[in-house]
Structures are given as structure tokens and as C-alpha cells.
N, C-alpha and C positions, 0 to 999 in steps of 0.2 A: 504494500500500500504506500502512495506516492503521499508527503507532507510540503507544503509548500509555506511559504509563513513569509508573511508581507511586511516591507519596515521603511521608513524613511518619511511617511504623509508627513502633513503639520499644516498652520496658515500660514501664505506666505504671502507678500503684496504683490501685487501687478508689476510686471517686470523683472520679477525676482526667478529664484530657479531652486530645485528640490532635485533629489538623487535617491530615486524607489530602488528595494533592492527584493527580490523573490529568493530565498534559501529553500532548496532543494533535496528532499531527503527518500531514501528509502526505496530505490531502482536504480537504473544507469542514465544519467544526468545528459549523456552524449547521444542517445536516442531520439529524445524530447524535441520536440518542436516547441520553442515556448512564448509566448506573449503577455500582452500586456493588454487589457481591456479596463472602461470603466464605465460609469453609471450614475447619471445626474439622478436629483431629484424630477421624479414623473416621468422620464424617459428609459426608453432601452438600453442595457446595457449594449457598446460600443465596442467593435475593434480597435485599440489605437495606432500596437506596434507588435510586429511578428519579428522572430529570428527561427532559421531554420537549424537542425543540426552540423547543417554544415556552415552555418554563417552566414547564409541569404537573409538579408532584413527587409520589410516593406511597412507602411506608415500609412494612416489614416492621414486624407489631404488639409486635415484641419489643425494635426502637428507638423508637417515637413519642412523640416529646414527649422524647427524650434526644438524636437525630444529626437533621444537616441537609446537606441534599443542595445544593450551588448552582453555577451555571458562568458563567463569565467570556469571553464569546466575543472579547474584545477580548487577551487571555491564551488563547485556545485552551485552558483547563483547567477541570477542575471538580473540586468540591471533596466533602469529609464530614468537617463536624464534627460530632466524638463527645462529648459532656459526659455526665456522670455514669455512667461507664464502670464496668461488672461484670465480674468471673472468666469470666462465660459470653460474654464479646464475646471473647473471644480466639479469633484463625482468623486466614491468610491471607487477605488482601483483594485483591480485583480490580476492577479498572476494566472497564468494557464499552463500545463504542464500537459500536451499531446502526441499519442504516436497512434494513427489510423491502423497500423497493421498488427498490431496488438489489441487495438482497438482500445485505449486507456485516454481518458479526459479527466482530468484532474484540477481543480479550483484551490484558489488561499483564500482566506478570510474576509479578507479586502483590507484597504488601505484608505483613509481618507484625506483628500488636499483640498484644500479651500483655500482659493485665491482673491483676496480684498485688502483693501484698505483703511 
């Protein structure tokens, strides 16, 4: 059983920048496709930022060129930094931990960022 466990939210102001970290426990970390989703208030929960196991990254067009998605297989974690953070990135964040051919989807807790001032 895959444990994913979320860390880095907090408030931060507009313009500011936060570094989410997902810790990964409990399978082989290099298998995993893992991302990065989150979830306003009222709204559906979101794709933000993929990495593949081999390193392929893609980005929802409402972070590109602001967050960066990266993973540390030697730390078992991966990461999302957020720089130049807006009102509207505020949502619970989740970590996603998938491999279709094992058929395994795995969720964290969530994280939560709220960006004001």
C-alpha cells in the first residue's frame, strides 16, 4: 500500500512563491507517474502538473511558465514549485501516485495554499 503525505501549503501573498513536497512510501517510487492536482472551493478538483517516470513533465495552461513539477527518486519525493502565485491558485492540493499497468491510483491528504493579502 502506496502512503503519500503532503507538506509545504501555508498563506502566502500575491506574488510570492511556496515549494509543495509529496513523500512517497511503500512501492517503487521509479514506477509512478506522479502529479500534482488541486481543488478550489465549489469547483472540481484540477490537473495542475504531471511528471512521468521517466521525466516527461506537462502543466495545466493556467500554471506554465509560473510552477514546476520535479522528483527526487533518491528522496522518494516530488516536488511543485509555485512562483508568482495569484488569488486564483488557492485550492487544496494533492499529490497523485499512478501506474495504469498495475492498475494502482493513489491520493495524499491534501495540502492547502491560500494566496492573499
Amino acid at each position: 500500500q502506496v502512503q503519500l503525505v503532503e507538506s509545504g501549503g501555508g498563506l502566502v501573498q500575491p506574488g510570492g512563491s511556496l515549494r509543495l513536497s509529496c513523500g512517497f512510501a511503500g512501492n517503487i517510487f521509479s514506477i509512478y507517474v506522479m502529479s500534482w492536482h488541486r481543488q478550489a472551493p465549489g469547483k472540481q478538483r484540477e490537473l495542475v502538473a504531471i511528471i512521468t517516470d521517466g521525466g516527461n513533465t506537462n502543466y495545466a495552461d493556467s500554471v506554465k511558465g509560473r510552477f514546476t513539477i520535479s522528483r527526487d527518486h533518491a528522496k522518494n519525493t516530488v516536488y511543485l514549485q509555485m512562483n508568482s502565485l495569484k488569488p486564483e491558485d488557492t485550492a487544496v492540493y494533492y499529490c497523485n501516485a499512478k501506474n495504469i499497468r498495475i492498475m494502482a491510483d493513489y491520493w495524499g491528504q491534501g495540502t492547502q495554499v491560500t494566496v492573499s493579502s
